[in-house]
C-alpha positions in Angstrom: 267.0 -103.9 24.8 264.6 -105.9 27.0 260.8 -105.8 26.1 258.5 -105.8 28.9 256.2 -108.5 27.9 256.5 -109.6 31.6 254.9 -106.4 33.2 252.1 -107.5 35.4 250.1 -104.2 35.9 247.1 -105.7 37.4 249.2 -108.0 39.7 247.1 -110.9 38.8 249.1 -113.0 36.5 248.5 -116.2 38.3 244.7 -115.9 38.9 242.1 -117.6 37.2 238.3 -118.3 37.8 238.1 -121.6 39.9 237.8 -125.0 37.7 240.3 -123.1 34.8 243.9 -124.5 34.6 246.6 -122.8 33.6 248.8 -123.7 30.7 252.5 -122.7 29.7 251.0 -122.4 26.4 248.8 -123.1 23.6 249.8 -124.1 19.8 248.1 -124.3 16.7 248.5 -126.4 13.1 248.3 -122.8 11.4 244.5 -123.3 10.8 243.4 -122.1 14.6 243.1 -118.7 15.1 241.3 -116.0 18.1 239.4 -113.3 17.5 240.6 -110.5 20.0 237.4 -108.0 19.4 240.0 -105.7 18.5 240.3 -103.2 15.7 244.5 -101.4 15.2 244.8 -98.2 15.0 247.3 -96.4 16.1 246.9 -96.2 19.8 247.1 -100.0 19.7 249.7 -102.2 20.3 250.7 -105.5 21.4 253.2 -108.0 22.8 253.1 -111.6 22.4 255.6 -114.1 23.7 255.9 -117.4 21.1 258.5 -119.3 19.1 259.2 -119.5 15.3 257.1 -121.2 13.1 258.4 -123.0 10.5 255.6 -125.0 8.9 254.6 -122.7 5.8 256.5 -120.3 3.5 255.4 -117.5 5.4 253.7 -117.8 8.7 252.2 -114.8 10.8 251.9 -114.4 14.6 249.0 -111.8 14.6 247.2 -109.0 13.8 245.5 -107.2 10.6 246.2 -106.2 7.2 244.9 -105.3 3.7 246.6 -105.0 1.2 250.7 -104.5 1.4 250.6 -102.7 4.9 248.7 -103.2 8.4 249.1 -104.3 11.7 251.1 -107.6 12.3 254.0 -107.9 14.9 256.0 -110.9 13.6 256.0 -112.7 10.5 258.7 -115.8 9.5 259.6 -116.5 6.0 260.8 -119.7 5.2 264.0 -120.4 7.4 262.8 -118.0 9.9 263.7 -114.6 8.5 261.7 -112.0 10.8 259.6 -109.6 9.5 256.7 -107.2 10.9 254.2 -104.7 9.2 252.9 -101.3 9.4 250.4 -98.9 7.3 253.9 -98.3 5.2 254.1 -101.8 4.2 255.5 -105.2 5.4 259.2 -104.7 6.6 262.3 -107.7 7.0 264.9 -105.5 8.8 268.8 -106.4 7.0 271.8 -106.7 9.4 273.6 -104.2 8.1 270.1 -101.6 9.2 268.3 -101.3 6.3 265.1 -102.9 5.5 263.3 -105.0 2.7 259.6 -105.0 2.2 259.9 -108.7 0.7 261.0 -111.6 3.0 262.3 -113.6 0.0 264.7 -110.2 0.0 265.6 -110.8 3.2 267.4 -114.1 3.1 270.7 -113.8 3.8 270.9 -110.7 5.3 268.0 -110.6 7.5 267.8 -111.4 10.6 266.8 -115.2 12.0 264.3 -116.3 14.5 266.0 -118.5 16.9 264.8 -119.6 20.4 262.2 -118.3 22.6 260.6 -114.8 20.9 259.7 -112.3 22.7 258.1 -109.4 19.9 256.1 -105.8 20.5 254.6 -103.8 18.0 254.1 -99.9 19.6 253.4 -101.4 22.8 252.1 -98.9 25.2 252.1 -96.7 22.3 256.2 -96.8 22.0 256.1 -96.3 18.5 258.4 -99.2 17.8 258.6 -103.1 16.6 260.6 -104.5 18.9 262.0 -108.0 18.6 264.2 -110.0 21.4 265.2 -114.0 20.9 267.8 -115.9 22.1 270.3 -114.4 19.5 269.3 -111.1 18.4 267.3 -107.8 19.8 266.4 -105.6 16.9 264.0 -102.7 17.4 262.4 -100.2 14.3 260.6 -97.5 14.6 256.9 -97.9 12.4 254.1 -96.1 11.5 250.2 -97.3 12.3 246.9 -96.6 11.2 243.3 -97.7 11.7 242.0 -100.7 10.3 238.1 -101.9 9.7 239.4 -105.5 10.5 240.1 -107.2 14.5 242.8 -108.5 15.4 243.4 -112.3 15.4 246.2 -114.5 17.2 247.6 -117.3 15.5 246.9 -115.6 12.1 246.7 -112.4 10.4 243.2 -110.8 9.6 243.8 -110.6 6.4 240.1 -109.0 4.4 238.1 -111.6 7.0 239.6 -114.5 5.2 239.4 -118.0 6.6 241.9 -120.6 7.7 242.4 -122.7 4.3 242.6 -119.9 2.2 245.6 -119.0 -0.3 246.8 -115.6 1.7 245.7 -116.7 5.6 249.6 -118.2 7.1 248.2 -119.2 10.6 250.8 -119.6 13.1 252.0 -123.4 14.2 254.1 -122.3 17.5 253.3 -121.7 20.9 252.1 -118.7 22.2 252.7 -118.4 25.8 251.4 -114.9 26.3 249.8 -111.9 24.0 248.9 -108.6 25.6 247.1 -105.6 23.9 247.3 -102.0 25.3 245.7 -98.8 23.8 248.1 -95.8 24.5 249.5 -96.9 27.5 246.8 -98.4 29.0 247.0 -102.2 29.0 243.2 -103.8 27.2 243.9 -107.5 27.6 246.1 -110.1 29.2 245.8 -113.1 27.3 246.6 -116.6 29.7 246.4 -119.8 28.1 244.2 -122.1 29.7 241.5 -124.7 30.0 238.3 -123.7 31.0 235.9 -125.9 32.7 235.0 -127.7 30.2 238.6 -129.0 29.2 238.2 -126.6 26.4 241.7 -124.8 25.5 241.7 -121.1 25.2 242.9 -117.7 26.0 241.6 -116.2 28.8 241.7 -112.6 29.0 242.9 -111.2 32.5 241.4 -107.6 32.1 238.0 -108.8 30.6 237.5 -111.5 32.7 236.6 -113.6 29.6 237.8 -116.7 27.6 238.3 -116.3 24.1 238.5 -119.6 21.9 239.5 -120.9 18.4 237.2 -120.1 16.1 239.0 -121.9 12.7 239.0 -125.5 12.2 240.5 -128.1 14.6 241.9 -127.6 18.0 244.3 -126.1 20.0 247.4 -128.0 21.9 247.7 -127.7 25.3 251.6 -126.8 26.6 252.3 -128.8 29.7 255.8 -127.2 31.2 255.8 -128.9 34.9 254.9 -132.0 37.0 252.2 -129.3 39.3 250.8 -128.1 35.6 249.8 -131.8 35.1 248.5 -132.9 37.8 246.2 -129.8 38.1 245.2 -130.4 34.1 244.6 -134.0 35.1 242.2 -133.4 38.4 240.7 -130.3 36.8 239.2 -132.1 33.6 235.5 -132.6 34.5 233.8 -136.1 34.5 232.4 -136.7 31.4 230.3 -140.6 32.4 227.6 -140.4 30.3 228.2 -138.1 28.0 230.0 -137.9 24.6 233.8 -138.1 25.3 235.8 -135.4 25.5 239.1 -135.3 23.5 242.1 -133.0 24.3 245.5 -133.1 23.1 248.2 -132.3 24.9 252.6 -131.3 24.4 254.4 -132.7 27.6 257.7 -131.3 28.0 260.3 -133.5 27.7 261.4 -134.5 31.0 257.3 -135.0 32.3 257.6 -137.7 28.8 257.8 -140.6 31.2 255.9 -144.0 31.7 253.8 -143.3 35.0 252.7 -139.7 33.3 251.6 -141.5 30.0 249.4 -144.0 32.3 247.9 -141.0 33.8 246.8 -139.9 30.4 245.5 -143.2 30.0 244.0 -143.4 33.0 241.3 -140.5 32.0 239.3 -143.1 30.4 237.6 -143.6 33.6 235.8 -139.7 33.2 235.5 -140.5 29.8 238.6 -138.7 28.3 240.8 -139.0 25.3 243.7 -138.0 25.8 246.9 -137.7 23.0 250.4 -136.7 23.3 251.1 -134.1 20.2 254.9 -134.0 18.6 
């Protein structure tokens, strides 16, 4: 099985309004979360590239729900057991091919997030969760209905609660790319980006539009390459005069040298802060 999370039906993957920069990524504490604007039903799917979260008990990727069941395409219980849900209920699928709705069920014999994560939930209306990582590719067929609630990334709409309460398990990963489509038609193409501001977000390809964090906190901004830097770095806007604007930002390993730490530094002069996150 290969999900095609990497489809690039507008051919436009790369393009975004002049003064944005493009990020490998963005990551949250498990308090940020994005409002998409959109309600699940059961035309509506998605596909969202990430890594495991491990910060919480239970952590979800995205989506909807009330009550047991609803619309979330990948949710990690405590060492990184997978699990999704649907208007059946939640569902952590066993090895051996059956399925629990309870991920503290699931340990043992369910399956474990390992590596890069690529996950679909009836994208382009397939009528299927499908899950690929570095180790395993498991796929399930599910059942969807229509929900009064949007769908968020980096959390779970779960009754419009908000970030810092009891049943809201944000997502503290990376996402590097979420796409929603309604029947087979694809509704948004989430990049992560800064704007012109220096502002991190998720800018929708299909829209046009950026879409920020509405919860408490920040985003981290995913720095992959040496190009990725220097564009971040000449891109920020000059802030002399104003209040100074504050970014943090995850440098690969190898870009973790001397001469690019000075060049964070160095952003004093337009009246930047800028920090190296863990």
């Amino acid at each position: 099985m290969s999900i095609p999370c990497n489809i690039d039906p507008l051919g436009t993957r790369d393009i975004l309004p002049v003064g944005y920069t493009q990020l490998e990524y963005l990551k949250g504490s498990g308090h940020q979360f994005i409002n998409t604007g959109v309600y699940p039903d059961a035309s509506i799917g998605c596909c969202i590239e990430t890594e495991p979260s491990q910060h919480i008990v239970y952590a979800l990727l995205a989506g909807a729900a009330s009550g047991s069941s609803g619309f979330i395409p990948l949710s990690n219980y405590s060492n990184c057991t997978i699990g999704f849900a649907d208007k059946i209920s939640n569902h952590y699928p066993q090895t051996d091919g059956s399925s629990v709705s309870s991920g503290a069920e699931a340990i043992g014999k369910g399956y474990k997030a390992s590596g890069r994560i690529r996950t679909a939930l009836n994208y382009m209306c397939s009528g299927r969760w499908d899950y690929e990582d570095d180790k395993n590719n498991v796929s399930r067929g599910v059942e969807l209905a229509s929900f009064g609630l949007k769908i968020y990334l980096f959390a779970r709409n779960y009754n419009n609660m908000r970030p810092g309460d009891a049943y809201f398990y944000g997502w503290a990963a990376p996402i590097y790319s979420a796409r929603l489509s309604k029947e087979k038609r694809l509704i948004a193409d989430f990049v992560p980006a800064l704007d012109t501001n220096g502002t991190p977000c998720m800018f929708d390809l299909v829209t046009r539009q950026p879409f920020y964090n509405q919860g408490p906190g920040a985003f981290v901004a995913g720095v992959e390459n040496q190009p990725q830097l220097h564009k971040l770095l000449r891109s920020l806007p000059d802030r002399t005069g104003q209040t100074v604007g504050t970014l943090q930002v995850r440098l690969a390993a190898p870009l973790q040298t001397e001469s690019n730490f000075a060049a964070l530094d160095a952003m004093v002069a337009k009246n930047w802060e800028i920090s190296q996150s863990a």
